[in-house]
N, C-alpha and C positions, 0 to 999 in steps of 0.2 A: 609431054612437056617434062623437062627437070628442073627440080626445084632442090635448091641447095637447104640442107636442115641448118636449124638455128641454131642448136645448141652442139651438135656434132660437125655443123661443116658438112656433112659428107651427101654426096649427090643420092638421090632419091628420084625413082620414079614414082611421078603423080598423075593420073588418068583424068584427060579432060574430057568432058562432058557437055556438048553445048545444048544452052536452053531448048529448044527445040526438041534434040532427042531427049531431054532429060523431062519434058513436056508428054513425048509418045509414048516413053518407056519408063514413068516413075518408079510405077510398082516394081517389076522387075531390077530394077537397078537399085533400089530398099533391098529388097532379096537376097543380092549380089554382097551389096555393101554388110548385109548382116554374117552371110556366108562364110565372105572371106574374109572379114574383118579388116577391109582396107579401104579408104577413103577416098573419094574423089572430087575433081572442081568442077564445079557449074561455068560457062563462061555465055557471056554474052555479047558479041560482033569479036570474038575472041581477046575478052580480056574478063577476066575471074573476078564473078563475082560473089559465090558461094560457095562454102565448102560443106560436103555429106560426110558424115563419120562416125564409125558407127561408138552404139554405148557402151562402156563397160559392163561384161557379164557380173551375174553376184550367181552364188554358189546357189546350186538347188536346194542346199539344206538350209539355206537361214531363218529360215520361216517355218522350220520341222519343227512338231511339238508344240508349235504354239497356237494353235487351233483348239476351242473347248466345243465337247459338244455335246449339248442341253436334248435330253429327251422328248420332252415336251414345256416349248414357249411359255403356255398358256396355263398351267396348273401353278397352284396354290404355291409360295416360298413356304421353309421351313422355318426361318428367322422371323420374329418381327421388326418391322421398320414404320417408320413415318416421314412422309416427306413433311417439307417445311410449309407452315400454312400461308403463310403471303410470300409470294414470288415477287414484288411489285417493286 
């Protein structure tokens, strides 16, 4: 199928998909769509009714260095604290 983009005008191939195979072959076609990072329509009695696509990546580092890690859980603080005495 071609589909005309909305903001460019310009013709686009867009892979259709009917429910059925899209039913046999989910997982694989998650895969696919992760892979290559391109989208496609679900269609059902050939007229579209969902669209797969995939998420935007985030960098592997964004979450570097921010992980703390405690020796052991379960041993005594060095600070003293006190929690609040009525939670109520």
């Amino acid at each position: 199928m071609k589909a005309k983009g909305k903001a460019e005008g310009k013709q686009t191939d867009v892979r259709e998909v009917s429910a059925a195979e899209f039913k046999a072959k989910c997982l694989s076609l998650f895969d696919e769509v992760e892979s290559s990072r391109r989208s496609f329509v679900i269609t059902k009695r050939g007229r579209p009714v969902a669209r797969v696509v995939p998420l935007p990546r985030e960098p592997s580092s964004s979450l570097r260095g921010s992980l703390l890690h405690e020796e052991d859980l379960l041993a005594p603080v060095d600070i003293a604290w006190e929690a609040p005495g009525d939670l109520a």
